[in-house]
N, C-alpha and C positions, 0 to 999 in steps of 0.2 A: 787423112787418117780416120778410121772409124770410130764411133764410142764402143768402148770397152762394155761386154755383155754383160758385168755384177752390175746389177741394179742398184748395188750400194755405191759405187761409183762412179760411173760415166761418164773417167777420165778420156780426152781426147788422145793425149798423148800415151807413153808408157813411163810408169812409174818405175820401174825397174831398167838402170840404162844397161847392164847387161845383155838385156835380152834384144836391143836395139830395136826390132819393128813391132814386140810384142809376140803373142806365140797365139794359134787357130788350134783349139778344139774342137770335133767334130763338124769343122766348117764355120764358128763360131771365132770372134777376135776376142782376146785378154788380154790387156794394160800389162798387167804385172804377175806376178809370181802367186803373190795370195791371191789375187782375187782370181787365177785358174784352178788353185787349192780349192779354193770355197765350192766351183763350181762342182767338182769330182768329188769334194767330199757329200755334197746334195748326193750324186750319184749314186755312189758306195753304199750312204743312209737308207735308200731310196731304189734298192737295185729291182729289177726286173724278176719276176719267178716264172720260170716253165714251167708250166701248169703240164702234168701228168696226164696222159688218154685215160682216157675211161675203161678200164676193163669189163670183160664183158659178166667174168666171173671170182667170184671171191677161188682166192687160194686153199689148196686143200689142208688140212691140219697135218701138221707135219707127224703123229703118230699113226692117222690112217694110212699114209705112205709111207714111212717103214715097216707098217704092218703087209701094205700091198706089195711092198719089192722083195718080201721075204726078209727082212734087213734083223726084225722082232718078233719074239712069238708071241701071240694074246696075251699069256701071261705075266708076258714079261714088259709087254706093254702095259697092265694094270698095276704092275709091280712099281713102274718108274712116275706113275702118274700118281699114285701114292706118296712114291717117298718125294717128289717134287712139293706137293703142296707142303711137306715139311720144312724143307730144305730151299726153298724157291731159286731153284736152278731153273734154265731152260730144259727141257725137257731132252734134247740131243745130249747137254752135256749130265743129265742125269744120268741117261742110261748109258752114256761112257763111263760114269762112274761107278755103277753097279755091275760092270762087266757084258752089259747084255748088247754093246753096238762099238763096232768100230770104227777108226775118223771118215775111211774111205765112205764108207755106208753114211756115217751121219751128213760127210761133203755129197755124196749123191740123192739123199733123202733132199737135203736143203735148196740144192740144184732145182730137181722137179718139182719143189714146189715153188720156185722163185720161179721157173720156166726160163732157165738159161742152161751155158754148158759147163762143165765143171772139170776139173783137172787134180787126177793124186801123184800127181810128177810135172816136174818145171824142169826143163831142161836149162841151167843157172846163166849156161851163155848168153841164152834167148834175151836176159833184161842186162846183157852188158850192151852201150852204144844204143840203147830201147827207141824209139822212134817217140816223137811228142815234145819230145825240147822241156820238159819239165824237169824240175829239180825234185831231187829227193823228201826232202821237206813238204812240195806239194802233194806229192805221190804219196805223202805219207796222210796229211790232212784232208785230200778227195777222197783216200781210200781205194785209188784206182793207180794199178802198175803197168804199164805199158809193156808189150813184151813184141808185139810185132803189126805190120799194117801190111794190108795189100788195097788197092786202089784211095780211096776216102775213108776205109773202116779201120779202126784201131781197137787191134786187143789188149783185152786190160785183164789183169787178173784183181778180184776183191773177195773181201770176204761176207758172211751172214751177220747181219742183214745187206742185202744188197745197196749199195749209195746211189738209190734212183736220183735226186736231185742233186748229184755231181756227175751223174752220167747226161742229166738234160742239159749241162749249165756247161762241160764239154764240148756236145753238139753245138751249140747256139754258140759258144765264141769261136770253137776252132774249125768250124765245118765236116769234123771228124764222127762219123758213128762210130760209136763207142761199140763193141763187144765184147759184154763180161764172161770171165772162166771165173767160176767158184771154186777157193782153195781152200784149205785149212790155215786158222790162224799160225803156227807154226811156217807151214810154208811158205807164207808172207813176209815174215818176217826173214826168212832166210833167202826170197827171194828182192826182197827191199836191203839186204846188207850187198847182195850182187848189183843193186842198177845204178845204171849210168847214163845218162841220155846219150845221144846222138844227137850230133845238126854241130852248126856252125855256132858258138857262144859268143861271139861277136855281133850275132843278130838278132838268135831268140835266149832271153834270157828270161828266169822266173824267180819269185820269190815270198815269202811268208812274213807277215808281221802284226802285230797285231792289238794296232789302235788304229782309227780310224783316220783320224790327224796326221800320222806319220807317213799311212800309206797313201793318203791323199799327195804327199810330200812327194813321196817315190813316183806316183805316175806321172805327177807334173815334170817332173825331175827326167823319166824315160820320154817323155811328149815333147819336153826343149830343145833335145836334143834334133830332133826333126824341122821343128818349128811348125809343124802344120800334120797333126795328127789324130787318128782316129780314136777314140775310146770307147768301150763297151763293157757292160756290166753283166750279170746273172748272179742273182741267192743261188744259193748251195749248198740247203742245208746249215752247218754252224761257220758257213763262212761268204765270203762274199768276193768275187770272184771280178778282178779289173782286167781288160789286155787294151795294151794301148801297140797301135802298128802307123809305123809312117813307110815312107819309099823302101829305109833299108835297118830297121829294127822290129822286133816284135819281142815287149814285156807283158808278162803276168805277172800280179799281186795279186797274192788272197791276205783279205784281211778276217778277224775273229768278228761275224755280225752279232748286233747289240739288239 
């Protein structure tokens, strides 16, 4: 029997007789139940961050691009640039409020400057049975709605600002390139009361919680279940992002990072 990998105890045996030979983390042996807690909870503390490429060029200001798409006239670009520094709105939803831009326009001003593609209609089926095995609750905390795949890419619909570090943190656990559509808050919301995953909930299950300790709890918890299971981490932004996969499960937990 191996020594148990917490360095606080390297017990020979398993402390936990439930679990009868013990349980393998990433390739690694654990004694007992806490002391594989401990291990994930380092993890989760501790996650990994995809580090963003380097752009080549700063983005353009989003009033020179509604002024270049025809979206505003000069004027009324000086108008909203005005009354924003009063008001400290964004400047989009400034000049929604002064009358001078509509959502469609301010969703495609936001688009080309994010350099993505955007969408003023969701066809509401598209996110019933959605591809990605996420729960609602995640899809609500990534900020990214799944709506359909073809090969290894999966469309997500988000909104402004884009959630580049849940779109890396995606990639890196699920092997999914992500492709964002930019929508209007509105439509998000109305397309987030329509979704529903697809896949088998038998296998791939997800979910949100949010203390450190508890979801430490959960992964160990989805990882026994196997006895000999992989786990993987990524930051993402205000959250921190677990999937554990053995032969025949795959969970995520996001927990709130600290």
């Amino acid at each position: 029997m191996p020594t148990c990998a917490d360095a606080s105890c390297v017990r020979w045996r398993p402390a936990f007789g439930g679990w009868g030979g013990g349980l393998r983390l990433n390739g690694t042996w654990y004694c007992s139940r806490p002391c594989a807690e401990t291990a994930v909870r380092q993890g989760l503390e501790s996650p990994p961050v995809v580090a963003e490429s380097a752009s080549a060029l700063p983005p353009l200001r989003l009033g020179a691009l509604l002024r270049h798409q025809g979206a505003v006239t000069p004027a009324q670009l000086e108008h909203g640039l005005a009354a924003q520094r009063e008001s400290g709105l964004k400047l989009g939803a400034q000049l929604k409020a002064l009358g001078f831009l509509s959502t469609d326009a301010l969703v495609r001003g936001l688009a080309a400057q994010a350099g993505v593609s955007y969408l003023t209609t969701v066809d509401l089926s598209r996110v019933r049975q959605a591809p990605g095995g996420l729960s609602a609750d995640m899809v609500r905390a990534l900020g990214l709605l799944p709506f359909e795949a073809d090969d290894r890419r999966l469309h997500v619909l988000c909104t402004a600002p884009i959630p580049k570090p849940a779109l890396r943190a995606l990639a890196r656990l699920t092997g999914w390139a992500a492709e964002p559509y930019l929508v209007d808050d509105q439509l998000w919301e109305r397309a987030l009361d329509f979704y529903a995953p697809a896949g088998d909930g038998e296998r791939s299950q997800s979910e949100v919680v949010h203390d450190v300790q508890v979801a430490s709890a959960h992964v160990v918890q989805a990882a026994a279940a196997g006895r000999d299971a992989t786990v993987r981490y990524a930051g993402c932004g205000g959250f921190v992002w677990a999937r554990v996969e053995d032969k025949a499960h795959t969970q995520d937990v996001l927990v709130q990072a600290h």
